[in-house]
C-alpha positions in Angstrom: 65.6 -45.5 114.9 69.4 -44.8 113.4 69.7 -42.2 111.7 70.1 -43.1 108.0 72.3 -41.0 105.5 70.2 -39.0 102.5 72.1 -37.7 99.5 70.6 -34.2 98.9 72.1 -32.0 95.9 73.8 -28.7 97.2 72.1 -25.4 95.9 75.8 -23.5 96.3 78.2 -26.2 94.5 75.8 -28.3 92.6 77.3 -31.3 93.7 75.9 -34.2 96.5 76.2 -34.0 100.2 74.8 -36.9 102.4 72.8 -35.2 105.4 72.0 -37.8 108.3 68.3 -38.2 109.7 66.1 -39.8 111.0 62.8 -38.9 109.1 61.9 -41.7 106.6 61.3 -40.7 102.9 57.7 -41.6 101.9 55.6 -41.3 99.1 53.8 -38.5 99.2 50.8 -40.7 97.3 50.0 -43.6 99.5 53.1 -43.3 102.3 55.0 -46.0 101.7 58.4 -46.3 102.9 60.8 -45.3 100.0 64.5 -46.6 99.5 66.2 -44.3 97.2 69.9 -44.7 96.6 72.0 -41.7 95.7 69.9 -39.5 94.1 66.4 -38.9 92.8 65.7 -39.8 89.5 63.2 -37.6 87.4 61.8 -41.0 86.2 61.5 -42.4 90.0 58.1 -44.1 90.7 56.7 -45.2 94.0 56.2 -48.8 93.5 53.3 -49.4 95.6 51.6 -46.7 93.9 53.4 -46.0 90.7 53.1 -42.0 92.0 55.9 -39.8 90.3 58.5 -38.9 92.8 60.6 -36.3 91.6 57.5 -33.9 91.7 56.8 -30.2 93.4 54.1 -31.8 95.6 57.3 -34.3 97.0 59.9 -31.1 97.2 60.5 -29.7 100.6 60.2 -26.2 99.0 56.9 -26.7 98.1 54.3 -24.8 99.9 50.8 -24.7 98.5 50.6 -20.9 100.6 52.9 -19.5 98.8 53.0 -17.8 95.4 53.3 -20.9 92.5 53.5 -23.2 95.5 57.3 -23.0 95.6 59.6 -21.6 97.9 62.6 -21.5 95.9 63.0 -18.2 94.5 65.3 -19.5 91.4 62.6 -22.2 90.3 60.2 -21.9 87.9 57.7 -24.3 89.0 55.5 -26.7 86.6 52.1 -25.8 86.5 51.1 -29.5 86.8 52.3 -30.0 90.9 52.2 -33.9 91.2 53.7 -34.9 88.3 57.5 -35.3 87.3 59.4 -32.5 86.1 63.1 -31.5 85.3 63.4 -28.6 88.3 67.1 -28.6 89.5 65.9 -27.4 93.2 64.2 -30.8 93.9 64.8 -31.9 97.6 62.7 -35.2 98.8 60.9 -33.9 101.4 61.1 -36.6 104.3 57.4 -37.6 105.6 55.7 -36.1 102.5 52.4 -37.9 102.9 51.8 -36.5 106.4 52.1 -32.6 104.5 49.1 -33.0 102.8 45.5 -32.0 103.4 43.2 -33.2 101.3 39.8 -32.0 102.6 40.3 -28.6 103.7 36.9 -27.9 104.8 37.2 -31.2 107.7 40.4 -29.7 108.7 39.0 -26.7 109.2 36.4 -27.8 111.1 37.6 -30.4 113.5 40.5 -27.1 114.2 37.1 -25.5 115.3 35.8 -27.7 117.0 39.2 -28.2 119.2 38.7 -24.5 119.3 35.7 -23.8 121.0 34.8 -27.4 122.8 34.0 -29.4 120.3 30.7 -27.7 119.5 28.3 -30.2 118.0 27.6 -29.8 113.8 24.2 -29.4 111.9 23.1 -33.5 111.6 23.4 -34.2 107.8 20.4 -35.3 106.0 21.1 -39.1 105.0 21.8 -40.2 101.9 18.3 -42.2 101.0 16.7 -38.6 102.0 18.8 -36.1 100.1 18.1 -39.0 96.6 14.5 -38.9 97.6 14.0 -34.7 97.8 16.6 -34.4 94.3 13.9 -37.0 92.7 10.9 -34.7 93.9 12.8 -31.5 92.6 13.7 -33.2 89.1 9.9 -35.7 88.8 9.0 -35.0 85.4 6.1 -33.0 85.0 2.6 -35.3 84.3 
């Protein structure tokens, strides 16, 4: 893969500087392959997804670790992370999509798992079981 030419707004001058790589910018959403030209919009939408782009959770400062999620120490971040906002320290973050975790708890576990040989979980009651036992809890009394 070439690497392609990102315009990325510098911190120290305020103005643009393009910054060749190769990482793709995707939507941090669905992962779609985004083409932006120039620079981000605040109003820039993924159109697979309609996700807003210019958004913490799409900012290569953001860190959900760290104190209000941001690592930029001039920002005051948004309380709301995945939707637009008007922060001048935006920077796409390239392969967005691939940052997130979204179940914690699985991640966690397969980590263990790797950890200590792959140690074999509690079976999980199936779903037609766990329905029966909630309607013997909640029968109405006769």
């Amino acid at each position: 893969m070439a690497p392609r030419l990102v315009a990325l707004a510098c911190l120290t001058c305020g103005g643009v500087k393009l910054v060749a790589t190769n990482d793709a910018l995707v939507c941090w959403k669905c992962g779609t392959s985004l083409e932006i030209r120039g620079r981000f919009s605040r109003l820039e939408a993924c159109r697979q997804c309609g996700a807003e782009l210019h958004a913490c959770i799409m900012c290569m400062f953001h860190d959900p670790h760290h104190a209000e999620a941001c690592t930029e120490e001039r920002a005051e971040p948004p309380g709301v992370k995945d939707r637009a906002n008007f922060c001048d320290y935006f920077q796409p973050r390239p392969q967005a999509f691939g940052g997130m975790v979204t179940d914690t708890n699985a991640a966690a576990r397969a980590q263990l798992d790797t950890l200590f040989g792959g140690q074999a979980s509690a079976p999980q009651p199936a779903a037609d079981e766990t329905h029966a036992a909630l309607e013997a809890l909640f029968k109405p009394k006769e």
